[in-house]
N, C-alpha and C positions, 0 to 999 in steps of 0.2 A: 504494500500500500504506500501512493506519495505521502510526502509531510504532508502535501495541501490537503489531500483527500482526509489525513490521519486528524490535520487541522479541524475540518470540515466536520467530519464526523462527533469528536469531542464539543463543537459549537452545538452542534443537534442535541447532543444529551443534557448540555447545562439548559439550554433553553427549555428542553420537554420535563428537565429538573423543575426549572422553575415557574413554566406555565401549567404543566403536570396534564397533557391531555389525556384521552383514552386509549387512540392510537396512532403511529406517524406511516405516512405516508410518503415513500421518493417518486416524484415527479417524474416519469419517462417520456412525455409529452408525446404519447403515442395514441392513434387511434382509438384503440379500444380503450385507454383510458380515459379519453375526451366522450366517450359514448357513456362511459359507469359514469362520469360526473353530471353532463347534461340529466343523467336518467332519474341521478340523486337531487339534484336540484328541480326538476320536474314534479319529483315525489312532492318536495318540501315546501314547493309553490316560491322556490324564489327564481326559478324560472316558469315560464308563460310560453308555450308552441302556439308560435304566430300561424297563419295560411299558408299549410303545406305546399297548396299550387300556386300560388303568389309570389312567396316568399319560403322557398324550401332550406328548412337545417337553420331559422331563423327564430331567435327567440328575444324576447323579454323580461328584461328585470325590473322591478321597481324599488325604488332603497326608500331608505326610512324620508318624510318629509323634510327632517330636521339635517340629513345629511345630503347634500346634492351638488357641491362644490368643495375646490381647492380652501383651504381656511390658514390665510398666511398667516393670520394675526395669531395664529397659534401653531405657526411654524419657526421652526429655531434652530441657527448652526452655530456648535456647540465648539469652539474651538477656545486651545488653551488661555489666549488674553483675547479680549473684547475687542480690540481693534484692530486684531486679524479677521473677523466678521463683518468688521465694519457699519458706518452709518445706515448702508444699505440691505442689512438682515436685522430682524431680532435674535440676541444671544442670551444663551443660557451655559453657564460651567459645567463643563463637563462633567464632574462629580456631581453635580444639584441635579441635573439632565438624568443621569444614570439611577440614581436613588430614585428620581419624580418616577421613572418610567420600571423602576424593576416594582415598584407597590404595586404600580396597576398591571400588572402581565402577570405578579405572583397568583397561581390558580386561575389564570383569565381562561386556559383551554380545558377545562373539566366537561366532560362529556363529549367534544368534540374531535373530532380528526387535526393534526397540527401537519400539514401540508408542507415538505422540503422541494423546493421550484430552481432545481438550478437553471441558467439562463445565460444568454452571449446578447451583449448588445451590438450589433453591428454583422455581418457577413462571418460567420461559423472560422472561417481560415483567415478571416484577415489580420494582417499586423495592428492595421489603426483601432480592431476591437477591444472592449473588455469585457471581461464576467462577475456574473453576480448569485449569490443564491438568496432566496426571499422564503424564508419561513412564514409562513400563515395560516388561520381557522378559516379561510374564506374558501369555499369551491370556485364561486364566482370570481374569486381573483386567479385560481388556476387558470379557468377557461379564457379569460381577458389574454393572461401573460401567454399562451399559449400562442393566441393571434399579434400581442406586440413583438416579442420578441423572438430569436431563437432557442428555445427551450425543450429539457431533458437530457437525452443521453451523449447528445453529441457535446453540448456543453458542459456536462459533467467531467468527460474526457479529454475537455479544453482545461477545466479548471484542475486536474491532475496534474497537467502538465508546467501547468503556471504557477508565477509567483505566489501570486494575492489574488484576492475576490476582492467584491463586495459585498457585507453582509447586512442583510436588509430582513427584521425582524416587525414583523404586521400582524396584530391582531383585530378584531372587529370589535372587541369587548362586548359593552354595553349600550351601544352606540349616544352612549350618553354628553350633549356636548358639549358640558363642563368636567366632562373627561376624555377628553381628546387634544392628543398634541403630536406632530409630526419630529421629530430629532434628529439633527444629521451632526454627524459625529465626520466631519472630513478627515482630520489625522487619525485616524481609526480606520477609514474605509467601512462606514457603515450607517445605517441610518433604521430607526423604530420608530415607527407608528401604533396607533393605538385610539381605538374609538369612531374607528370612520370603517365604510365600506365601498368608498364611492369612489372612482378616478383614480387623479393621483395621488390620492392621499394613502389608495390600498395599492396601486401598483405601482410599485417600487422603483422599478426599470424606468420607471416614464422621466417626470422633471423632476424626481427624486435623487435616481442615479443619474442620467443620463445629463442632466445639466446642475445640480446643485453641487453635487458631488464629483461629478466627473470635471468641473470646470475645475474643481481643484485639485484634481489628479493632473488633468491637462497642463495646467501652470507648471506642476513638478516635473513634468514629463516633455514642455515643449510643444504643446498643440492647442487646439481650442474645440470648446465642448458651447454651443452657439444653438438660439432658439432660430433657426434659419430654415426655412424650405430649399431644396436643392431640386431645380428645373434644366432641362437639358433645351437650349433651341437648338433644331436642326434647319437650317439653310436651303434653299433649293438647289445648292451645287452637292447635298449631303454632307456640308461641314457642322458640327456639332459643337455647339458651346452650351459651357455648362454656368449656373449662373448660383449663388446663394443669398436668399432675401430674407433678413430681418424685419418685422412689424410688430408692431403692439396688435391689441388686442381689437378687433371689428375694423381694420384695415386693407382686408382683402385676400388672406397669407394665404389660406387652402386655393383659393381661387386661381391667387396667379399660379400656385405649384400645378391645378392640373386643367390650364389655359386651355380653348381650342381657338385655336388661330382664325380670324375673320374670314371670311368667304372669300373672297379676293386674295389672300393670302395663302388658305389652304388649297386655290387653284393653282399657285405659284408652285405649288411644294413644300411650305414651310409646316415644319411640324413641333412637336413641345413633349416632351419626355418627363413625366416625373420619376424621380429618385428618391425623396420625401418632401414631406406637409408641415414638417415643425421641427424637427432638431437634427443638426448638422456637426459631424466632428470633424476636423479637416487639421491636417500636419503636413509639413515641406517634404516635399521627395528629392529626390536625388538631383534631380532636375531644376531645383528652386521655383519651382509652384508648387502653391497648396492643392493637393489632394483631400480631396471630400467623401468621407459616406452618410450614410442616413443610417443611425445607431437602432433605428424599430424595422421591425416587419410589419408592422399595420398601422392603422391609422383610427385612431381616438376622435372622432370628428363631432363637433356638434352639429343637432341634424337639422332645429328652427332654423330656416332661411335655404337652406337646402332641396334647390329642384333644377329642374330640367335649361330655365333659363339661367339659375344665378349661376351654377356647378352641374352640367350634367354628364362628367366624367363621375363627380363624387356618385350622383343620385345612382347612375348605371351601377356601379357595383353593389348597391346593397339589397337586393332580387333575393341572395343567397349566402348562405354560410355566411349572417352574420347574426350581433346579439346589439340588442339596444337596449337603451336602457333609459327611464323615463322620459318616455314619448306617450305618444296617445294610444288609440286602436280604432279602428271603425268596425262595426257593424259585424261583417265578415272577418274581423281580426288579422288585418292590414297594419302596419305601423304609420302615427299619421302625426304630423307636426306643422304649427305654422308654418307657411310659404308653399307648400305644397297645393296646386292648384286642383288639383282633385278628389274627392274621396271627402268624408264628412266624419266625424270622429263621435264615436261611440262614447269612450271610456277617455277619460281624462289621467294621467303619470300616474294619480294616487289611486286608481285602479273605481272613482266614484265615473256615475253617469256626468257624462259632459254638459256642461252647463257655463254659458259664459260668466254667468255673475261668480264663478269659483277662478275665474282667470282663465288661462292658453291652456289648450288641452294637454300641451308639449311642457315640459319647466321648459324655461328659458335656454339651461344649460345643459338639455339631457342629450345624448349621446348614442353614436355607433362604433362598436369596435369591427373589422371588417381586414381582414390582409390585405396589404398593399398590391397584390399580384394581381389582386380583382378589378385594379384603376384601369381601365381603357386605356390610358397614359402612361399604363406601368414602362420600365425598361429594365431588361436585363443588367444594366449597368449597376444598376442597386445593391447586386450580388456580386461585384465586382471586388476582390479583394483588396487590391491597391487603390480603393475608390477613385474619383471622375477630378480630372483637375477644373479649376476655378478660374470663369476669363474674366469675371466680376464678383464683385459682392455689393448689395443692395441694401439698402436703410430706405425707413419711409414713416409718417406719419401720416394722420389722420387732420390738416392744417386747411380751414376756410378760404384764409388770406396768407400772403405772406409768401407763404414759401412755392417758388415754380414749380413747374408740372416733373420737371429732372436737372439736374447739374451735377457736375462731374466733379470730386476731388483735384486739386491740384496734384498730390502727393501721398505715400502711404501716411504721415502724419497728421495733413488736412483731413484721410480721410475716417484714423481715428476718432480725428475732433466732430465729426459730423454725426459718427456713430454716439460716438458717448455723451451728443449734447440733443440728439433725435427725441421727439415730442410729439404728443398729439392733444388737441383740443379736447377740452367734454362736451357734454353734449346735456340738455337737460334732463331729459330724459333720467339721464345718470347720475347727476351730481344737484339736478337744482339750480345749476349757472352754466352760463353758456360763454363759451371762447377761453376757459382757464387752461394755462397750458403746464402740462404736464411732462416731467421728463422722465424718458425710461430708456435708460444705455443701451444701446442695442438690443430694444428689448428684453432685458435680461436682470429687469427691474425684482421677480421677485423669484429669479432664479440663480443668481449667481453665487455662488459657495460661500464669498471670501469677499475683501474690502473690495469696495470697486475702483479706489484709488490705483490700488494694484493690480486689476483684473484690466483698467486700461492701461498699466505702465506692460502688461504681460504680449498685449495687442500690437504696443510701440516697438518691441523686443526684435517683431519678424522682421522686420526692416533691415538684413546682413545684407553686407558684402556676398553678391551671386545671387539674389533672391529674386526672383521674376514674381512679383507677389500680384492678385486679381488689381484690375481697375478698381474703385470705390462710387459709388456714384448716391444720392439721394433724390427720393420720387415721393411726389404729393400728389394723387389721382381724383385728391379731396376739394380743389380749388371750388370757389364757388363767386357766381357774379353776382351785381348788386340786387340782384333781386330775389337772391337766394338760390340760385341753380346751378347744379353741377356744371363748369366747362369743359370737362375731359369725360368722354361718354365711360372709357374704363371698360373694367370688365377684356374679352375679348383680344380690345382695342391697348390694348396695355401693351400687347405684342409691337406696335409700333414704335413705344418709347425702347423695350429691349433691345430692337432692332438696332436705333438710333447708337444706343450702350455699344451694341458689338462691332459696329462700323470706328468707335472712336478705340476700340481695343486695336482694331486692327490696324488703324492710324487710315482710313480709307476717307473720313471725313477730318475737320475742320473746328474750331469751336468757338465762342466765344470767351473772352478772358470775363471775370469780373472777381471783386473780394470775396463770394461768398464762390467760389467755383467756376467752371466753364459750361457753359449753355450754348443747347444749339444754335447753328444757324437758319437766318430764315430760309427754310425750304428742302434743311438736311433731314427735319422730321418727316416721315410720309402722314397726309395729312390726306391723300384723296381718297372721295367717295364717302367723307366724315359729314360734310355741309355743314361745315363749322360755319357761324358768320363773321363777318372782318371783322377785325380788329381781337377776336379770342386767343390765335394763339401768343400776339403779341401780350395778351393780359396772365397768357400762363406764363410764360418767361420772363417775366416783365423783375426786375430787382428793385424793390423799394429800398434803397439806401439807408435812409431814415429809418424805416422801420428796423431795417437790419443792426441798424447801429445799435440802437434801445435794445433788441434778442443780444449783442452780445456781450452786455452787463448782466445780461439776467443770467446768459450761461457762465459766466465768469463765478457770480453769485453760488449756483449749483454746483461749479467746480470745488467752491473754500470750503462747503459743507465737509466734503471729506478731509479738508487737513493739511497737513504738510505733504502728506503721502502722493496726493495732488500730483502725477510725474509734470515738471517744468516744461518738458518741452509742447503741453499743450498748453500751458499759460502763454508760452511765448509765442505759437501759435494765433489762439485769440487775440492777443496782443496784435500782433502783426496784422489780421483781417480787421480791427477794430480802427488802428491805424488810415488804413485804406478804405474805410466807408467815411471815414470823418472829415 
């Protein structure tokens, strides 16, 4: 037997010491055991067999009312001094952390099965993967991990051979939710949950490991663990660039990962690969470009808004072999949620007759787990060991005014600053006010492990002697004119600004200089058959100086919150672009 395995093993017995189930289980994430679980779960009604002929090998969950999202505010990374966590997590001491969390797990699995899930995030053989195993009371977290990741024996046999894991301990408890708190123990390699059953709170692999933890692995190791979709455009000459885009959260991210190119376009030949829909690891190769995978095998997708016009690469794959999880039902027990233009909904998440005066029949945030293989858009590349190199990397918000429709970084440094000071408006809806803007580093606002001082100084690092690192570029699809209407129709049409992106990689076009970046010129964008009216696209390009100038006290502002740690070379940065607007 290896250490790791001998490791492995000894981890199992303190845990089942200390949770004390009835009986454990090793995950082989094999067939017939995806069939005893569904059957178990069937039995116990916490799954739901949707419409065989509809929707075959498609089921239903509904979780408790009280649990149905991420719950940062009781999320915590637990590292030795408080300011290796930084401004941008809550922290808990590791000893305070470990004590809070062994009360509640002592005897949490009595009567239940305690589930061992080893797993590989990323491509089974690849170098840029890692592994993890996820102890848990949940079936339902089985059959999820099952579809996100690579999981059972293959990864077992990965993590024999390897150093280290990650070890990721989840219980469901009581689902009680002033007993509930997520832990991530980075210098440890490992992270406990406890009191949730929902997302990613229960599965582990997701933005648990895959970006809280991994981003701090990544640091130690030289790479980056990035909330990013990774899209492939293919060219009508069949050249292939591969693109990775950070967003916040209702900015479009699933969409553009699995775009279908305008009518006009896909007569040309142009076509659009997905690789993934949310999280991206990428490390320098030999070559000096980053290299990128997509660390999941499925896609955790929310499903409100999800149809034929917004997404109907997403909508196609969910027919079959998938599981949802509070949406609605109709009638014939169909899965049904806002945006969906067909179908009338029976049953509302909480499994009551549908009734508008009780809200959307969908929660807001309920969900499909589904394999990535199922995307219309899928590519083989996904399983590519040495993953897909990067001809860009993308930032964007969610911005009314303000910011153009795209511009280009200067420099790998400009285009840290772009990432790490990226924003998006609220909305009232959400907050009660409208136009406050919000900042979230590369998206990775309530994901990142570690201080974000140094999580951008780790970003500035790639920039060696020999490194051909992506373009940078930032995109707002959000603009909107004075009478409140989107300018950029989007969607689709977004292919057109990537287009624009890949011409300037390739140095084929031209750009405009200005302090916040370079923007096209008039007429390098393709803009026909849009019936834009004059004067729009100069209103998307357009740099309000002024305005600019004011954004870069505020980001200067967001930068001191974190400290000294703050690396200089983006003060001096801002400094320089604030210069040049003045």
């Amino acid at each position: 037997m290896s250490s790791q395995l001998a490791a492995l093993n000894e981890w199992v017995q303190s845990v089942a010491k200390l949770t004390q189930p009835e009986r454990i289980q090793w995950c082989d994430g094999s067939d017939a055991e995806n069939r005893g679980l569904i059957d178990l779960m069937l039995g116990t009604g916490d799954l739901i067999k949707l419409n065989p002929d509809t929707h075959p090998n498609c089921y239903l969950h509904r979780s408790h009312p009280s649990d149905v999202a991420r719950v940062e505010h009781l999320t915590f990374v637990c590292t030795t001094r408080e300011e290796d966590a930084g401004p941008n997590n809550h922290w808990m001491a590791p000893a305070e952390a470990h004590a809070k969390m062994n009360a509640l797990y002592d005897g949490c699995m009595r009567g239940r099965t305690m589930y061992v899930i080893p797993y590989c995030m990323g491509p089974i053989d690849s170098p840029l993967s890692r592994c993890g195993v996820e102890i848990t009371d949940s079936p339902y977290v089985v059959a999820n991990m099952r579809i996100m990741t690579r999981m059972g024996a293959a990864a077992l046999a990965r993590i024999e051979r390897e150093e280290k894991f990650v070890r990721g301990l989840h219980s469901v408890g009581d689902l009680n939710p002033d007993r509930r708190f997520i832990m991530h123990f980075p210098e440890e390699l490992s992270i406990q949950s406890f009191g949730s059953g929902y997302g990613g709170n229960a599965l582990l692999g997701k933005k648990c490991h895959a970006l809280r933890i991994a981003s701090y692995q990544a640091r130690n190791e030289g790479w980056l663990a990035e909330h990013m979709l990774i899209v492939g455009i293919e060219n009508p000459k069949g050249d292939t660039h591969y693109v990775a885009a950070a967003f916040p959260s209702a900015c479009g991210k699933t969409n553009l990962a699995m775009l279908i190119p305008p009518e006009g376009y896909r007569r040309d030949g142009w076509k659009v690969w997905t690789v993934g829909d949310d999280i991206c690891w990428m490390r320098p190769g030999a070559d000096g470009r980053l290299y990128a995978i997509n660390p999941e095998a499925g896609y955790f997708g929310v499903a409100p808004g999800t149809s034929a016009k917004t997404n109907a690469n997403a909508l196609a794959m969910l027919n079959q072999d998938a599981i949802f999880t509070n949406v609605g039902v109709t009638a014939d027990n169909q899965p049904w949620w806002e945006g969906l233009p067909d179908g009338t909904p029976a049953k509302d998440w909480q499994g009551r007759d549908y009734d508008a005066k009780n809200g959307p029949a969908a929660h807001p945030n309920s969900r499909f787990t589904v394999s990535a293989k199922q995307c219309p858009s899928y590519t083989a590349k996904a399983e590519d060991p040495q993953g897909v190199p990067l001809s860009a990397i993308v930032f964007g918000g969610r911005r009314e005014s303000l910011v153009p429709l795209v511009f280009e970084a200067r420099d790998w440094t400009h285009g840290v600053l772009v990432g790490a000071s990226m924003a998006s408006e609220t909305t009232a809806a959400a907050t009660g006010a409208v136009g406050i803007v919000r900042r979230d580093s590369m998206a990775m606002k309530p994901f990142a492990g570690y201080n974000f001082a140094d999580y951008f100084a780790h970003w500035l690092s790639f920039d060696q002697p020999g490194a051909q690192l992506p373009k940078i570029f930032h995109v707002n699809w959000f603009r909107k004119s004075s009478d409140g209407k989107f300018l950029w129709p989007g969607f689709g049409d977004n292919l057109r600004v990537l287009e624009w992106m890949l011409k300037r990689v390739d140095g084929s076009v031209d750009a405009v200089a200005t302090p916040i970046g370079n923007l096209p010129k008039a007429g390098d964008l393709n803009t026909a058959g849009l019936g834009l009216d004059a004067g729009v696209m100069e209103e998307l390009l357009h740099v309000d100086r002024e305005g600019w100038y004011d954004v870069m006290e505020n980001i200067g502002d967001y930068f001191n919150g974190f400290g000294e740690r703050t690396p200089t070379a983006l003060k001096t940065e801002l400094q320089k672009i604030t210069a040049q607007l003045a």
